[in-house]
KETIVEX-669281 format. One record per residue (C-alpha): residue number from 1; x, y, z. Coordinates in nm, 4 decimals, m for minus. Example, Ala and Ser with C-alpha at 12.3 -4.5 7.8 and 13.67 -1.06 7.14 Angstrom:
2
<r><i>1</i><east>1.2300</east><north>m0.4500</north><up>0.7800</up></r>
<r><i>2</i><east>1.3670</east><north>m0.1060</north><up>0.7140</up></r>
END
This chain:
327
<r><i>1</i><east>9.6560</east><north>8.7591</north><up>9.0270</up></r>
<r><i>2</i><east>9.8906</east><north>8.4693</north><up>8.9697</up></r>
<r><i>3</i><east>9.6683</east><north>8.2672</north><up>8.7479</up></r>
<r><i>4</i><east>9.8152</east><north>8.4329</north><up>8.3937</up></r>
<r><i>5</i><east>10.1265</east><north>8.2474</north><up>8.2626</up></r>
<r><i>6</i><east>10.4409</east><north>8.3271</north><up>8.4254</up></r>
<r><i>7</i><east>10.7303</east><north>8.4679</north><up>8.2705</up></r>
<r><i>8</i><east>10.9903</east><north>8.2640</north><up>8.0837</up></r>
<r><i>9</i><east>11.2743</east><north>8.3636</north><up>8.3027</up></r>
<r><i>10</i><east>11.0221</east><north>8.2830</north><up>8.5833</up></r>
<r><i>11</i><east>10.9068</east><north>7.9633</north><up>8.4423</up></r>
<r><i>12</i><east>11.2662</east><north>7.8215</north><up>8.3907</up></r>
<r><i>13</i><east>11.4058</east><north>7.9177</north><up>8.7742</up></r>
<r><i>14</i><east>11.0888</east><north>7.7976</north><up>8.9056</up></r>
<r><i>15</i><east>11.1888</east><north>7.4496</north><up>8.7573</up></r>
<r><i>16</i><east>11.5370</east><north>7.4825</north><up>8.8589</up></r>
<r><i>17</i><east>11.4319</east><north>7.5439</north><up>9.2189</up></r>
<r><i>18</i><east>11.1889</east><north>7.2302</north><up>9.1675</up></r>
<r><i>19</i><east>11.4618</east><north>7.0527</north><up>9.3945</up></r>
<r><i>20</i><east>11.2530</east><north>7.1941</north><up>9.6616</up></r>
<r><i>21</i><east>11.2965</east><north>7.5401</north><up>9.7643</up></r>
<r><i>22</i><east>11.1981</east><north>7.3758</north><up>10.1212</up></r>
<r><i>23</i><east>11.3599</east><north>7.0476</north><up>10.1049</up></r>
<r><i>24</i><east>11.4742</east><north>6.7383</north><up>10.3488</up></r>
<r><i>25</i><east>11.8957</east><north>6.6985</north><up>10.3187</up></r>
<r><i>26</i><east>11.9572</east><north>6.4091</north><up>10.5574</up></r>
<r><i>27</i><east>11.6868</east><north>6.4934</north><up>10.8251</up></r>
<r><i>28</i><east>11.7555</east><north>6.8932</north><up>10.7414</up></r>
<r><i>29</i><east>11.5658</east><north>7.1279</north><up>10.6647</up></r>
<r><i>30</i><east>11.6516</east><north>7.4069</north><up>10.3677</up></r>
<r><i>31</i><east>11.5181</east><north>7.6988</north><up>10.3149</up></r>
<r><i>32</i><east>11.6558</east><north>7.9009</north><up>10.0116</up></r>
<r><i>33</i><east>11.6786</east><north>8.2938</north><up>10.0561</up></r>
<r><i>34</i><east>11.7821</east><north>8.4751</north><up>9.7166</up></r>
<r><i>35</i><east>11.7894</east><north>8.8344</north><up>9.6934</up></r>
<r><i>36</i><east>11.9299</east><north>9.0994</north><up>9.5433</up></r>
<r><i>37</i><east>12.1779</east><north>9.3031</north><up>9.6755</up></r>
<r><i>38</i><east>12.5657</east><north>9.2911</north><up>9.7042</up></r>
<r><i>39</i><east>12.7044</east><north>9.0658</north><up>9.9684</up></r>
<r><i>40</i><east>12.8674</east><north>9.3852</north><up>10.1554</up></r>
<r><i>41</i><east>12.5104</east><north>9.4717</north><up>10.2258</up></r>
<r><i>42</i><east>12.4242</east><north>9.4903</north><up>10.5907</up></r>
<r><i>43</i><east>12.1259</east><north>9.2796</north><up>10.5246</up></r>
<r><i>44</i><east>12.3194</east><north>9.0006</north><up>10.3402</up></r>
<r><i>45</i><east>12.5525</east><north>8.9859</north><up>10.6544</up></r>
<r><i>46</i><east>12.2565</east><north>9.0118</north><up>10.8252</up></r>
<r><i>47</i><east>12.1010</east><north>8.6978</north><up>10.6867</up></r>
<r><i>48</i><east>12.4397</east><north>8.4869</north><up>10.7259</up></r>
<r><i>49</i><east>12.3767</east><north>8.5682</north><up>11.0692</up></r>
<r><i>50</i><east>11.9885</east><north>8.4810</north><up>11.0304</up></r>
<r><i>51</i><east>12.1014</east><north>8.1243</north><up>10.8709</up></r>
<r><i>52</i><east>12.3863</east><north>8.0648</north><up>11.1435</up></r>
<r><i>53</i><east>12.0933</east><north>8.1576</north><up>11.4530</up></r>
<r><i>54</i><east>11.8320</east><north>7.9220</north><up>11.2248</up></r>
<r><i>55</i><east>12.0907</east><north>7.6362</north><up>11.2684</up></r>
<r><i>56</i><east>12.1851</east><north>7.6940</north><up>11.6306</up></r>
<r><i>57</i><east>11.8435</east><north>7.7327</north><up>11.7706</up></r>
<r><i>58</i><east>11.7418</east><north>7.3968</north><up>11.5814</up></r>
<r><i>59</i><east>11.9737</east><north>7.1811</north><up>11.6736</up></r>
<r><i>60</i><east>12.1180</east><north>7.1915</north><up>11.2983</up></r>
<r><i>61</i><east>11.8039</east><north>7.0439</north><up>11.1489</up></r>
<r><i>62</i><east>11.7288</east><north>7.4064</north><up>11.0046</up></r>
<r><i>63</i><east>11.9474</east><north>7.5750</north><up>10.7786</up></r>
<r><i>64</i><east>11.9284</east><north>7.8625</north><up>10.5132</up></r>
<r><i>65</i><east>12.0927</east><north>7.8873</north><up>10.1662</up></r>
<r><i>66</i><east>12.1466</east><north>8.2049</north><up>10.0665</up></r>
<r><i>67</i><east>12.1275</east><north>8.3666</north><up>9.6752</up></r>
<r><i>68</i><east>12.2482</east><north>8.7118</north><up>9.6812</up></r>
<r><i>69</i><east>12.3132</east><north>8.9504</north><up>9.3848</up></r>
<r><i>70</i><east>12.0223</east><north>8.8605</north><up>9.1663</up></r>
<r><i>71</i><east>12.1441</east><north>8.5181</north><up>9.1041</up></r>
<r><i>72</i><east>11.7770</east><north>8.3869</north><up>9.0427</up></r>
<r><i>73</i><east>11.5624</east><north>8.7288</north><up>8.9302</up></r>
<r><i>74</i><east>11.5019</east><north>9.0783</north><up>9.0291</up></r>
<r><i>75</i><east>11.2870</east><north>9.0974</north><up>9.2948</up></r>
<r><i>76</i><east>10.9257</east><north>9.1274</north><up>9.1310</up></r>
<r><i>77</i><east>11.0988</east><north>8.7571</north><up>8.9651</up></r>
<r><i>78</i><east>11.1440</east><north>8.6258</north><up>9.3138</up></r>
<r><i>79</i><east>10.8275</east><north>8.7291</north><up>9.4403</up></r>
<r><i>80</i><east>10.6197</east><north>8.5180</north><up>9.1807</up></r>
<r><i>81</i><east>10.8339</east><north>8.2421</north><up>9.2762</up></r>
<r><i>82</i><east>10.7737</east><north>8.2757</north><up>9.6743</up></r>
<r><i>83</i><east>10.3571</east><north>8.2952</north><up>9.5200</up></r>
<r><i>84</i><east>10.4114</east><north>7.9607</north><up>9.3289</up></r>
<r><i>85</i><east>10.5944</east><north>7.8355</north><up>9.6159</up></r>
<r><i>86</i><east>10.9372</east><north>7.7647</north><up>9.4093</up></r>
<r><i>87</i><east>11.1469</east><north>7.9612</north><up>9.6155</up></r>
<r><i>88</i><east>11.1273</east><north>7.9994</north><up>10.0066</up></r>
<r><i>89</i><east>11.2209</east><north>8.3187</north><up>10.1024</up></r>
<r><i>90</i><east>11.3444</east><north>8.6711</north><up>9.9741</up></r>
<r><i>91</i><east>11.3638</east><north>9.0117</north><up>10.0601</up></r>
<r><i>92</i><east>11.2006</east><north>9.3081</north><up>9.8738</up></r>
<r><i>93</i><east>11.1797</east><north>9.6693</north><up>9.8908</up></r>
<r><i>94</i><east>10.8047</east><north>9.7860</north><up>10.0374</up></r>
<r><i>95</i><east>10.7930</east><north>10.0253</north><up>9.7413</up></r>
<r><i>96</i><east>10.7349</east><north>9.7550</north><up>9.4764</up></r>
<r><i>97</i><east>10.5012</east><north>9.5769</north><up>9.7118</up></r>
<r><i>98</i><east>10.2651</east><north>9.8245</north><up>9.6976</up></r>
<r><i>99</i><east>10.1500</east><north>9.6038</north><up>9.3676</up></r>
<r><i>100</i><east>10.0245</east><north>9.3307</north><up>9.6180</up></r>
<r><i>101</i><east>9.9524</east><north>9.5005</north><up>9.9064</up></r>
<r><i>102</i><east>9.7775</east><north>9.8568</north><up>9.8391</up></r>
<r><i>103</i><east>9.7992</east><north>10.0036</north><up>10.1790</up></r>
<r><i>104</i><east>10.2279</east><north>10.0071</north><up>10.1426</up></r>
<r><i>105</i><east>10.2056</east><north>10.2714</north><up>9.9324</up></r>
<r><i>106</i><east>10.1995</east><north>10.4727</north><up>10.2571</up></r>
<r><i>107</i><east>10.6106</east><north>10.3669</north><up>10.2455</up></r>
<r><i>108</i><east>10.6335</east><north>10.5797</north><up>9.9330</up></r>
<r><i>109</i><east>10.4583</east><north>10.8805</north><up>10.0216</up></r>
<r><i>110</i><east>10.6807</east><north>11.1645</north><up>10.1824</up></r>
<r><i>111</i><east>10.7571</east><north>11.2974</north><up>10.5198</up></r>
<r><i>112</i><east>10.5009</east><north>11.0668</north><up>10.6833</up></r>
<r><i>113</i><east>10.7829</east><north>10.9831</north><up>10.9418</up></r>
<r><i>114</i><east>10.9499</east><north>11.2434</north><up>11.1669</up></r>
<r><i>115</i><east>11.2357</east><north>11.1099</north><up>11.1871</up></r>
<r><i>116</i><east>11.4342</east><north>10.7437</north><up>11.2533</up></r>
<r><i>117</i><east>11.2876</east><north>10.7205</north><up>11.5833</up></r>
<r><i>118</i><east>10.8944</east><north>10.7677</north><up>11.4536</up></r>
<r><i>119</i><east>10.9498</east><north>10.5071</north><up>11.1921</up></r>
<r><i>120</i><east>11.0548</east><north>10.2421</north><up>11.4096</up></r>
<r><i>121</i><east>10.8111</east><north>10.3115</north><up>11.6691</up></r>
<r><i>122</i><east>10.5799</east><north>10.2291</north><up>11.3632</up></r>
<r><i>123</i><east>10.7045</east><north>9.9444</north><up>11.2508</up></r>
<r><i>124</i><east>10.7049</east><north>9.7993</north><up>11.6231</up></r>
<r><i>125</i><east>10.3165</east><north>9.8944</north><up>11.6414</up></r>
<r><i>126</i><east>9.9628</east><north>9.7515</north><up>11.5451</up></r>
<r><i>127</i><east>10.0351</east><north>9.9433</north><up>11.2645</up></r>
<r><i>128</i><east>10.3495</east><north>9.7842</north><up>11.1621</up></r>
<r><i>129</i><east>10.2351</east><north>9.4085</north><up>11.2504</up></r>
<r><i>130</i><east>9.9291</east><north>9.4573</north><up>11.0226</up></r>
<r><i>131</i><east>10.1316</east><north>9.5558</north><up>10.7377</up></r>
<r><i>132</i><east>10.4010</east><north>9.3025</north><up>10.7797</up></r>
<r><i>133</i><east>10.1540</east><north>9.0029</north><up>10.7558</up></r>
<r><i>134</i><east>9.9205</east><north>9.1782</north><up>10.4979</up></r>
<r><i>135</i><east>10.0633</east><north>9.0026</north><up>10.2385</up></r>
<r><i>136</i><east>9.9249</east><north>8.7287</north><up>10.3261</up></r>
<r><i>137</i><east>9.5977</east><north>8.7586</north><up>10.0700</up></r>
<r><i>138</i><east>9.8758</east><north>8.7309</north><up>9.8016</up></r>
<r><i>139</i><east>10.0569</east><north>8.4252</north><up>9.9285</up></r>
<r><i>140</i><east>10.3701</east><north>8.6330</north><up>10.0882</up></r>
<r><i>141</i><east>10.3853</east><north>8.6332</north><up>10.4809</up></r>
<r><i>142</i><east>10.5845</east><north>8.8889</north><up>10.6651</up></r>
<r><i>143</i><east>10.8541</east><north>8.8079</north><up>10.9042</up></r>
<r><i>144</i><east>11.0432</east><north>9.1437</north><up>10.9509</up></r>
<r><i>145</i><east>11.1665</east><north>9.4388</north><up>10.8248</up></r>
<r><i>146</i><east>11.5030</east><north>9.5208</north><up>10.7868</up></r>
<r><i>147</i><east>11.6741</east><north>9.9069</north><up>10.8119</up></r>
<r><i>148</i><east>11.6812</east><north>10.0446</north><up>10.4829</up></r>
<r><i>149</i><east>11.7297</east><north>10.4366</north><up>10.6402</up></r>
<r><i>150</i><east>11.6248</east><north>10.7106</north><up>10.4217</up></r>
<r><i>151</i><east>11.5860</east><north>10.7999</north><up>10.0951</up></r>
<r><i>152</i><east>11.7357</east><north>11.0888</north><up>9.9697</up></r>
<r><i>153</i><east>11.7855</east><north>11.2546</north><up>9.5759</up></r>
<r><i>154</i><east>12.1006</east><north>11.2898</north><up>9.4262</up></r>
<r><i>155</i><east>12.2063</east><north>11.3809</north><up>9.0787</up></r>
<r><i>156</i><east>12.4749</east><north>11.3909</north><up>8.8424</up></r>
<r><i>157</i><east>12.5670</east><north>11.7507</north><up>8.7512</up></r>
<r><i>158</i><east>12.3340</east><north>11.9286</north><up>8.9187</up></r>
<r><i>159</i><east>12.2633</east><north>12.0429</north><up>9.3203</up></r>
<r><i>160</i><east>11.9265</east><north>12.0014</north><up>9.4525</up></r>
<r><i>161</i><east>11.8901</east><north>12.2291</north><up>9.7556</up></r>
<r><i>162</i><east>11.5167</east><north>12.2834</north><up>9.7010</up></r>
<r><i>163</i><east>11.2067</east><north>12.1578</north><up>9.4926</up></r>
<r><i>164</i><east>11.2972</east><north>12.3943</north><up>9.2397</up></r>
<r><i>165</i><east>11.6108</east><north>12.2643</north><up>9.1552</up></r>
<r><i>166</i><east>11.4161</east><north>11.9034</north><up>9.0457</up></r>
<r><i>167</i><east>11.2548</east><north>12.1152</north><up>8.7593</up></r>
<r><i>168</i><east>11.3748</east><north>11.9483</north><up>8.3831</up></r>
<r><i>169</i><east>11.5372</east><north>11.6354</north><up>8.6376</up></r>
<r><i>170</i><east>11.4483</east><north>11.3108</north><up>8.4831</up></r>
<r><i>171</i><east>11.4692</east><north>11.0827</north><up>8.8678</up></r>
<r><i>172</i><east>11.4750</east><north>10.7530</north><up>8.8711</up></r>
<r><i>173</i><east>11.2311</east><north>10.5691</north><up>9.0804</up></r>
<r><i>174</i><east>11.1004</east><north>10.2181</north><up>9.1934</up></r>
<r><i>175</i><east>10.8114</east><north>10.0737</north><up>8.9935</up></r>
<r><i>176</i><east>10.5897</east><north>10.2275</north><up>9.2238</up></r>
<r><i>177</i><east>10.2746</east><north>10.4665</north><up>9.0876</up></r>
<r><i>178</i><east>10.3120</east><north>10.6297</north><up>9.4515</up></r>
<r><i>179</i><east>10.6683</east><north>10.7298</north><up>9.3978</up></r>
<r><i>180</i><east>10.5754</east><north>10.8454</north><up>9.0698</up></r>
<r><i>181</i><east>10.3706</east><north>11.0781</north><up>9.1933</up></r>
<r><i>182</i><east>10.6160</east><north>11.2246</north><up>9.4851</up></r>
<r><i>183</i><east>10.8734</east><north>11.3152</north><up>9.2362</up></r>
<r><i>184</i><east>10.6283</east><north>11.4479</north><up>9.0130</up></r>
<r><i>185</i><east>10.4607</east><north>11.6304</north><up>9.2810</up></r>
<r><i>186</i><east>10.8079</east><north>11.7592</north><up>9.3754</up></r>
<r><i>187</i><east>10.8893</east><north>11.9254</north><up>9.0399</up></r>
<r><i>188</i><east>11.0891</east><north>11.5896</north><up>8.8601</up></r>
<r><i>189</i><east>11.0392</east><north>11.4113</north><up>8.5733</up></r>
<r><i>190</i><east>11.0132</east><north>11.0656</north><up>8.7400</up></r>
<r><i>191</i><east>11.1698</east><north>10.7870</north><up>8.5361</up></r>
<r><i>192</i><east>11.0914</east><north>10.3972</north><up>8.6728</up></r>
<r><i>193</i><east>11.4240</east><north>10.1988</north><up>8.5645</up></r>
<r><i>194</i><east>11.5148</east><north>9.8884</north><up>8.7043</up></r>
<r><i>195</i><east>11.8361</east><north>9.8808</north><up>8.9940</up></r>
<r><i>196</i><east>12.0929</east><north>9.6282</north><up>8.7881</up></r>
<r><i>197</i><east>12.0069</east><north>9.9060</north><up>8.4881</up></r>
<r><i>198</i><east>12.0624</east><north>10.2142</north><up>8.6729</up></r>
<r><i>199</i><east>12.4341</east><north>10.3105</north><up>8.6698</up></r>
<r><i>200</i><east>12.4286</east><north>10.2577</north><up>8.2617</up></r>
<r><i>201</i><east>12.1068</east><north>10.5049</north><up>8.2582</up></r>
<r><i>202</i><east>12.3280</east><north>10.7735</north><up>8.4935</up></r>
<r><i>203</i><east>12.6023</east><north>10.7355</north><up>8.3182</up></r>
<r><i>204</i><east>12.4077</east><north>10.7634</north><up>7.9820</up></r>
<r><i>205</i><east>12.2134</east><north>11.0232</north><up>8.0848</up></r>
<r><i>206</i><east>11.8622</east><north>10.8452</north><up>7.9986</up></r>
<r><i>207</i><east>11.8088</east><north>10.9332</north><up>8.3707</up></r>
<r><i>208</i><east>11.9452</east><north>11.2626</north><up>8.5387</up></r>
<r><i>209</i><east>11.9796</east><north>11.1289</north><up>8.9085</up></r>
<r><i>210</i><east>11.7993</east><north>10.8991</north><up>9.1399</up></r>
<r><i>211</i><east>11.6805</east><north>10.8857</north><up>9.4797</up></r>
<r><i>212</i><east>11.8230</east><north>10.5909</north><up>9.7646</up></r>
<r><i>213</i><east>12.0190</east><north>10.6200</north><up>10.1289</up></r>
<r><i>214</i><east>12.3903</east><north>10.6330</north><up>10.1538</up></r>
<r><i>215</i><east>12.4546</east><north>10.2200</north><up>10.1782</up></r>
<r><i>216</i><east>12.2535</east><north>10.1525</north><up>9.8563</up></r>
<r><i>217</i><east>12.4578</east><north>10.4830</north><up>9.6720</up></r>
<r><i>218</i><east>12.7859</east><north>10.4023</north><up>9.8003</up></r>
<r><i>219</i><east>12.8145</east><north>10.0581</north><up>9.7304</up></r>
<r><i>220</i><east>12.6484</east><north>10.0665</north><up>9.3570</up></r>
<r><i>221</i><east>12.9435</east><north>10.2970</north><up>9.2748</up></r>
<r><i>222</i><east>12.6476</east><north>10.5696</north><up>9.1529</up></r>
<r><i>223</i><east>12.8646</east><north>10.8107</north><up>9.3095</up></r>
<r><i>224</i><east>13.0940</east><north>10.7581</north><up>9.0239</up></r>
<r><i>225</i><east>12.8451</east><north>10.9175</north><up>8.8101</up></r>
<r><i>226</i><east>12.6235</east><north>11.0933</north><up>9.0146</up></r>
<r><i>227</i><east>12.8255</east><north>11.4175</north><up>9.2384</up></r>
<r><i>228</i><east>12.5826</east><north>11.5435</north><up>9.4536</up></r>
<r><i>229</i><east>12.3555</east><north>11.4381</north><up>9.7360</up></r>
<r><i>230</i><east>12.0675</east><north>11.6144</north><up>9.9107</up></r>
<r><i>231</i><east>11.9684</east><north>11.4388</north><up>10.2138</up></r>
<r><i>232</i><east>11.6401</east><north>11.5223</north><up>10.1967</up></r>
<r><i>233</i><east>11.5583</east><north>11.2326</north><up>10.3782</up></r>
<r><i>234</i><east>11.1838</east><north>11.2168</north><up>10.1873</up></r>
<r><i>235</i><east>11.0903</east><north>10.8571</north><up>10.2456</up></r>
<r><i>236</i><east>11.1436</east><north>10.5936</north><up>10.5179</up></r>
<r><i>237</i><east>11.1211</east><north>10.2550</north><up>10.3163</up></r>
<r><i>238</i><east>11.1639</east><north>9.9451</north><up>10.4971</up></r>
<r><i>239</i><east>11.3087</east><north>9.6153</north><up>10.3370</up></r>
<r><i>240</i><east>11.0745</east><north>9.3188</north><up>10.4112</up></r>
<r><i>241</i><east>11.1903</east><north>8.9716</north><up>10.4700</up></r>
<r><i>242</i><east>10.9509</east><north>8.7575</north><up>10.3104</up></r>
<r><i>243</i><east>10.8521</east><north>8.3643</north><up>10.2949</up></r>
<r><i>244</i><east>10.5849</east><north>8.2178</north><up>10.1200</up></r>
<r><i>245</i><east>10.2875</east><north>8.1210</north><up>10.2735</up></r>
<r><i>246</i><east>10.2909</east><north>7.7998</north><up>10.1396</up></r>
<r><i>247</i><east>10.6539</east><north>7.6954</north><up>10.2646</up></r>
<r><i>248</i><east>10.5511</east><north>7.8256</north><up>10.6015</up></r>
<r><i>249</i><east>10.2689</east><north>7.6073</north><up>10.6475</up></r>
<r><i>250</i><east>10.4497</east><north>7.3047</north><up>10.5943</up></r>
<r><i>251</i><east>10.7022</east><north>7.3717</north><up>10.8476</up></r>
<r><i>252</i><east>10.6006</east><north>7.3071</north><up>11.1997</up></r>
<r><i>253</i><east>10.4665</east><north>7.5267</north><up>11.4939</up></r>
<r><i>254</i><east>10.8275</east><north>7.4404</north><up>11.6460</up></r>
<r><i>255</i><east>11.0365</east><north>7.5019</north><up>11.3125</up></r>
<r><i>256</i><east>10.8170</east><north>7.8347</north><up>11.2316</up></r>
<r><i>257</i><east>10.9300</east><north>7.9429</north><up>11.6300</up></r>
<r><i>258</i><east>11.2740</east><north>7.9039</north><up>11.5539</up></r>
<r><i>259</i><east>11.2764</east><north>8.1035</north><up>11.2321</up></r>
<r><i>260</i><east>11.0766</east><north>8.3872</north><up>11.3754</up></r>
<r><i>261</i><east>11.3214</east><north>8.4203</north><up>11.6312</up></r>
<r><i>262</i><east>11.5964</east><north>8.3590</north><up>11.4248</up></r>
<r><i>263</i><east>11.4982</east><north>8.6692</north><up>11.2030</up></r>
<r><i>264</i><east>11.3902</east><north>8.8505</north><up>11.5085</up></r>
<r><i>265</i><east>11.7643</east><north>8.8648</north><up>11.6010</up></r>
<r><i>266</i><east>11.9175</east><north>8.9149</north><up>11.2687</up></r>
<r><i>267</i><east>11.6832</east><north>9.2091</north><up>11.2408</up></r>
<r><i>268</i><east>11.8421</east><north>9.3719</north><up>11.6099</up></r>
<r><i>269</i><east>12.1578</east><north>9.2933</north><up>11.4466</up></r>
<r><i>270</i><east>12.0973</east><north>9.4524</north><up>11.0868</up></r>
<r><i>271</i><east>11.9768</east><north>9.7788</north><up>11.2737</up></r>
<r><i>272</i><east>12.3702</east><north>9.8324</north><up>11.3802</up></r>
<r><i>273</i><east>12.5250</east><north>9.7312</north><up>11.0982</up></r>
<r><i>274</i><east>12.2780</east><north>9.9580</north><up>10.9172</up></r>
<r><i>275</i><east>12.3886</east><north>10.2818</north><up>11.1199</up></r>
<r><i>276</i><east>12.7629</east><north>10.1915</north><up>11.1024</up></r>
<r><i>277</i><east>12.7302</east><north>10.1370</north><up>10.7270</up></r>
<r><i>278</i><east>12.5354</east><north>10.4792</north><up>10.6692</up></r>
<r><i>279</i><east>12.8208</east><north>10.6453</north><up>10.8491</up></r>
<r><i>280</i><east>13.0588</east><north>10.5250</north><up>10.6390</up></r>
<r><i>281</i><east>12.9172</east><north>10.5281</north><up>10.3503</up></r>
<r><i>282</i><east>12.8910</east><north>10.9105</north><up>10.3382</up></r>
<r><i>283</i><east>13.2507</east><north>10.9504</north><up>10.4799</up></r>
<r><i>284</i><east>13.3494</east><north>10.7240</north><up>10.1276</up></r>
<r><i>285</i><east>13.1730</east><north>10.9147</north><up>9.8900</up></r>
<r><i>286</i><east>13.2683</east><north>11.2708</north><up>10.0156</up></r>
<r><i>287</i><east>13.6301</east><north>11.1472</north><up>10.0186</up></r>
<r><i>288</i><east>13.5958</east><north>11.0134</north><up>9.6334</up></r>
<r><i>289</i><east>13.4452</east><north>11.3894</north><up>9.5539</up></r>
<r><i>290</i><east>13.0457</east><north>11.3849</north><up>9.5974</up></r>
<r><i>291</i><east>12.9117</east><north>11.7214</north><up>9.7914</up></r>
<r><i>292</i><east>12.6688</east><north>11.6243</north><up>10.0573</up></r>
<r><i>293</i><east>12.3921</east><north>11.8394</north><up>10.1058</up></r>
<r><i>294</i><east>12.1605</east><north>11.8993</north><up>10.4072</up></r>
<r><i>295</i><east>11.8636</east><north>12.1057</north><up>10.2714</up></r>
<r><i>296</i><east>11.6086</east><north>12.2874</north><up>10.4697</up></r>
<r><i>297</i><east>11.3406</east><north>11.9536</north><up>10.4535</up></r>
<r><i>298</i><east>11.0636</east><north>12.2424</north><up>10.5453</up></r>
<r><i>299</i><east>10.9948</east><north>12.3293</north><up>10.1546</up></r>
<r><i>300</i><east>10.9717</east><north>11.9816</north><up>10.0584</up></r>
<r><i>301</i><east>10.7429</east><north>11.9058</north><up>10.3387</up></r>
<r><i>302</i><east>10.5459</east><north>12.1512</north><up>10.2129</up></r>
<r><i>303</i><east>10.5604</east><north>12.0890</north><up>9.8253</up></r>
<r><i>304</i><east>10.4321</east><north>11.7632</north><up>9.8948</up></r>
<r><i>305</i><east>10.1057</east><north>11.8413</north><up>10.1007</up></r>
<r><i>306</i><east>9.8854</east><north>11.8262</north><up>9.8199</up></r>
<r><i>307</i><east>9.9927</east><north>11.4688</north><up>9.7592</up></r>
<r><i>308</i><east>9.9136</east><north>11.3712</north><up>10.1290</up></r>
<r><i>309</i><east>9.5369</east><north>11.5328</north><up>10.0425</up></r>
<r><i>310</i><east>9.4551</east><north>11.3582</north><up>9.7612</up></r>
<r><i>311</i><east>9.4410</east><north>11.0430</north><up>10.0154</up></r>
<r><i>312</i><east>9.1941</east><north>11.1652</north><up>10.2720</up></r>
<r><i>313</i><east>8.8756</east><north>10.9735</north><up>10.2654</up></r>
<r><i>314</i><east>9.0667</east><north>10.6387</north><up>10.1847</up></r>
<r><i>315</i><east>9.2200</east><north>10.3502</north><up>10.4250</up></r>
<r><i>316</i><east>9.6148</east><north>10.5264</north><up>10.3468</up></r>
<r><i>317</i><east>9.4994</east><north>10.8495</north><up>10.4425</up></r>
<r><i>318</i><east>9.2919</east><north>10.6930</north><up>10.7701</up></r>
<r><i>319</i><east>9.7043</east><north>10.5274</north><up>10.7886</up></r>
<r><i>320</i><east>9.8253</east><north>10.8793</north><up>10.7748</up></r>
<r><i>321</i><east>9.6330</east><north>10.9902</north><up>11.0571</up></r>
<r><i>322</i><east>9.6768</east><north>10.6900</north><up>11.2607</up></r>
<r><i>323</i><east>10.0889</east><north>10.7113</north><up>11.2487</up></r>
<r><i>324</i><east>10.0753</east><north>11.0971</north><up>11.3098</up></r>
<r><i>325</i><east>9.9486</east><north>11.0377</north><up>11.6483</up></r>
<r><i>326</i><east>10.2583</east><north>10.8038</north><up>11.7283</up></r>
<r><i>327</i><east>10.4288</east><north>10.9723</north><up>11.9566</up></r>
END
């Protein structure tokens, strides 16, 4: 997969980061974290707490320096540098992963989760180990997920109480072929656009609405544009804290201890910053003017069944079966 050329923009952070994206500063150790989201984000603050738990636990030997806002790629960029082993650590939505790791396309496939409590339970099973560490074939190891909540439509001048209402829609959506498919299944014209792109494409009308939880719509100001929500709550789509494979390797069995638990707690800790920041967010953007809508989920659920059938026989839909009997 990684043998073709790599991008220019690639190529020239990948010799920036040549420094060592796991280096030695005066007996400590760096790891460097870039992402892409605003440093409000609950999992920024999350990973500030991630780096100052890294340092405690090891005696200061360990620390993490952090990237945030898409300071060194968007995050299909930072993934090919984790794979070339240029950059340490990121964190990515599953929904793109499904490019590396087929079976998390059951992330972008909805209502396969009954609710908060069924996703977690998920995450904290077999099931959810499995996944985290299936990247592993591709040179990205899994060392958490992080609370992304739901994912919900909203659009600029139009409700959507019902699948009906996505008819003539152009949606925005990840670069995912699975998410593709949901909004298409659901009546929409799904669009793939890029996040640092998307509030120019609302506000230009190349795109019609989108589809993210309240955090992620608050804080990119696409409630400016964009004046109703649905909270459909379709999809449960984790973030994923990733390293690569070949940084974690050359750390220790006591310095890979101390990150695990080090993101082990800043994962605990993202979970209530998460719920706080959902709450707020929708208090914030139905004070600036957005109507918040709480559908009936049941036609959805059912608009989307055929989707859910066109995997039985493969190893998502054995996944779908397996995570309905979660109780």
């Amino acid at each position: 997969m990684m043998k073709r050329a790599l991008p220019l923009r690639v190529a020239v952070m990948a010799l920036l980061l040549l420094v060592g994206s796991c280096g030695f500063e005066q007996s400590q150790t760096v790891l460097k974290l870039a992402h892409t989201l605003d440093q409000q984000h609950s999992v920024h603050r999350a990973m500030e707490f991630m780096d100052q738990r890294l340092r405690e636990l090891s005696g200061d030997s360990m620390r993490i320096d952090i990237y945030p806002g898409g300071q060194l790629g968007s995050e299909r960029e930072l993934i090919e540098l984790l794979q070339i082993g240029s950059l340490a650590m990121t964190k990515v939505s599953a929904s793109p992963m499904e490019g590396f790791v087929p079976e998390l396309k059951i992330f972008n496939l909805p209502y396969v989760f009954r609710d908060s409590d069924h996703f977690w339970k998920v995450l904290q099973s077999d099931i959810g180990r499995e996944l985290l560490v299936a990247g592993e074939r591709a040179r990205l190891r899994g060392l958490g997920y992080f609370d992304a909540g739901s994912r919900s439509f909203y659009a600029n001048d139009k409700p959507i109480h019902t699948p009906a209402d996505l008819n003539g829609l152009k949606i925005r959506v990840q670069n995912s072929q699975t998410a593709i498919k949901m909004v298409n299944t659901l009546g929409g014209a799904a669009t793939p656009v890029s996040w640092g792109e998307l509030y120019t494409a609302l506000q230009q009308g190349v795109v019609n609405g989108a589809e993210n939880n309240p955090p992620s719509f608050y804080l990119s100001k696409h409630y400016e544009v964009s004046k109703y929500y649905t909270l459909d709550e379709h999809t449960y789509v984790p973030d994923m804290l990733l390293i690569s494979s070949e940084i974690w390797k050359k750390l220790n069995p006591e310095q890979q201890a101390w990150l695990q638990l080090a993101v082990d707690e800043a994962v605990a800790y993202q979970r209530t910053l998460w719920q706080e920041s959902t709450r707020e967010s929708l208090a914030a953007v139905e004070a600036a003017g957005v109507q918040v809508i709480y559908p009936d989920k049941q036609p959805f659920i059912d608009a989307v069944q055929p989707l859910h059938a066109s995997y039985e026989g493969t190893e998502v839909g054995a996944l779908l079966a397996q995570i309905a009997e979660i109780q």
